[in-house]
C-alpha positions as CSV (number, residue, x, y, z in Angstrom):
1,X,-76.2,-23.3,51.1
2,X,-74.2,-26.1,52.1
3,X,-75.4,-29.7,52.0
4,X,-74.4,-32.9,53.7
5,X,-75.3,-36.0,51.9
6,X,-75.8,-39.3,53.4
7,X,-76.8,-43.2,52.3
8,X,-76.9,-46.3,53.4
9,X,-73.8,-47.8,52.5
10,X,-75.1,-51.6,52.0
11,X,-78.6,-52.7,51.5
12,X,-80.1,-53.4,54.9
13,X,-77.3,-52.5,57.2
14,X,-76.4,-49.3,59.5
15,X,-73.2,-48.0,58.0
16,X,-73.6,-44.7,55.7
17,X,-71.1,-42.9,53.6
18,X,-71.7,-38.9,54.3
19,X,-70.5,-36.9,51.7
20,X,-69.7,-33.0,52.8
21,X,-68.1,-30.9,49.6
22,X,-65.2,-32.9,48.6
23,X,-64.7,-35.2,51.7
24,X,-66.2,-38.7,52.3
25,X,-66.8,-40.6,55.7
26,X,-68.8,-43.0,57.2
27,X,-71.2,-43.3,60.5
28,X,-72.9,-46.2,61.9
29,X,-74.3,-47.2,65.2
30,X,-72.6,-49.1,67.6
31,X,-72.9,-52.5,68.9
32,X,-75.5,-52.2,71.5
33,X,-77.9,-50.8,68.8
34,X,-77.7,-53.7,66.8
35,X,-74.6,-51.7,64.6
36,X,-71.2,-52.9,63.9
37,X,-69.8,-49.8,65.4
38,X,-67.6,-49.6,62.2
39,X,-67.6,-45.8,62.5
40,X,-68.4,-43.1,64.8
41,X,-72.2,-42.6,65.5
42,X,-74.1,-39.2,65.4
43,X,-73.9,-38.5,68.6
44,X,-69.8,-38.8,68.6
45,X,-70.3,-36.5,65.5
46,X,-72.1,-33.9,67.6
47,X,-69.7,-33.8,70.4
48,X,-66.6,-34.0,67.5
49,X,-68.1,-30.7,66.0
50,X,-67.8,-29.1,69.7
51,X,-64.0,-30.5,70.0
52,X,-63.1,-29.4,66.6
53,X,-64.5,-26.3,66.9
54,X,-63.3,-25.0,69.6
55,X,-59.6,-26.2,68.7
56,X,-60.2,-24.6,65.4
57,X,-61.6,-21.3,67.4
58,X,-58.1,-21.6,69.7
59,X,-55.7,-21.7,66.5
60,X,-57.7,-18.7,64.6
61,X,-57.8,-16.3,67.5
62,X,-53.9,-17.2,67.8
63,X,-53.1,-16.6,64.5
64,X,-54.9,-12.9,64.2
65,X,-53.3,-12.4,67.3
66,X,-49.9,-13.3,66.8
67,X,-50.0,-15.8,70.1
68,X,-47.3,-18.7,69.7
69,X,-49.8,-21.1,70.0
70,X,-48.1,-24.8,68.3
71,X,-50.5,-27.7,69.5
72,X,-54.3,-28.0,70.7
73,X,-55.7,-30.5,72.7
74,X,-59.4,-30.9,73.2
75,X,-60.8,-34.0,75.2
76,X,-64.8,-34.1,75.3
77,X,-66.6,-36.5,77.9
78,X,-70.2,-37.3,77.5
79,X,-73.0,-37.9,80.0
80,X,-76.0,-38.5,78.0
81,X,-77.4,-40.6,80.7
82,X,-80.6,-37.3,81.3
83,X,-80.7,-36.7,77.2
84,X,-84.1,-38.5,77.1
85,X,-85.7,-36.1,79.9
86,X,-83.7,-33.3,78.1
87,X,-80.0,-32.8,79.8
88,X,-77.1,-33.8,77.4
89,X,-74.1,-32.4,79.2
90,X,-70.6,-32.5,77.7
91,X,-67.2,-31.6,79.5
92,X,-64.7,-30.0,77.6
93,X,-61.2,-29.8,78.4
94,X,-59.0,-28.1,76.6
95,X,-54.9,-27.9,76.5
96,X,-53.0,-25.4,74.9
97,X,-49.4,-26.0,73.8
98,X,-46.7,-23.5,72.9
99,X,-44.9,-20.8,75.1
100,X,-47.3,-18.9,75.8
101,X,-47.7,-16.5,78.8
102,X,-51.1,-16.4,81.5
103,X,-51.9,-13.5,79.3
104,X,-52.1,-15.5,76.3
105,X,-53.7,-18.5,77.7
106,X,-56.9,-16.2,79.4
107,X,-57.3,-14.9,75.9
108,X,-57.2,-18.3,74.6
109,X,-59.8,-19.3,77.3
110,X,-62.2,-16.4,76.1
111,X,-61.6,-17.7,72.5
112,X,-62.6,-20.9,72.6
113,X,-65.4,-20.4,75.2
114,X,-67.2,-18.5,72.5
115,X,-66.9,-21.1,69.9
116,X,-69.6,-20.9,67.1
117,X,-70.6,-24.5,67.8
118,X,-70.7,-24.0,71.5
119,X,-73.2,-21.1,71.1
120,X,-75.2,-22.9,68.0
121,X,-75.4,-25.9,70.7
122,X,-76.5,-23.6,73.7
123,X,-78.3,-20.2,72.8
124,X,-79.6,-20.9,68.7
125,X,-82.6,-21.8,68.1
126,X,-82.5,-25.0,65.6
127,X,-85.4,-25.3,63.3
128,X,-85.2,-28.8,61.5
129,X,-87.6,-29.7,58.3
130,X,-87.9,-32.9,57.8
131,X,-89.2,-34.2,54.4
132,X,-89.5,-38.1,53.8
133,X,-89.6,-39.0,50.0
């Protein structure tokens, strides 16, 4: 099972220091949630899992498949201006870098639309226990 840790980093404030495995970061809210925005919020974490995974996705799929894929670029806008009646929409765009043929770059396209973070985001159901101490 793997666990991700989180705690408030000074009494009283927003910041927290997330612990996954060996690696430590930090999130916080921003500014116009009474944050310092001293670190990226949950929701930039959210859309970073989608960005990373699919560049992730890209650079696996090339790698098994011997494609000279060098560089990937992902860009992720969000619109979360519906997420309170339900709609949080994210646009991905994705650059691939390398010399690589149309061949290569509709197999890349494939790849990374199939993502395992872009189908746990749209077709898994998420169950989420919550239990306050």
């Amino acid at each position: 099972m793997n666990t991700v840790d989180s705690e408030t980093a000074r009494a009283n404030d927003y910041p927290q220091v997330v612990r996954v495995r060996t690696h430590t970061f930090a999130a916080d809210v921003g500014q116009e949630s009474g944050g310092s925005d001293s670190a990226p919020d949950p929701h930039d974490y959210f859309d970073t899992a989608l960005a990373t995974c699919k560049a992730l996705t890209a650079t696996w799929y090339a790698k098994r498949h011997a494609i000279p894929l060098e560089r990937v670029e992902t860009h992720v806008e969000r619109d979360a201006t519906r997420e309170r009646a339900g709609v949080y929409r994210l646009r991905v765009r994705v650059t691939f870098h390398g010399p690589l043929s149309d061949e290569q770059r509709t197999a890349l396209d494939r790849a990374v639309a199939a993502c395992p973070i872009h189908k746990l985001m749209t077709t898994t159901e998420v169950e989420i226990e919550t239990m306050a101490h």
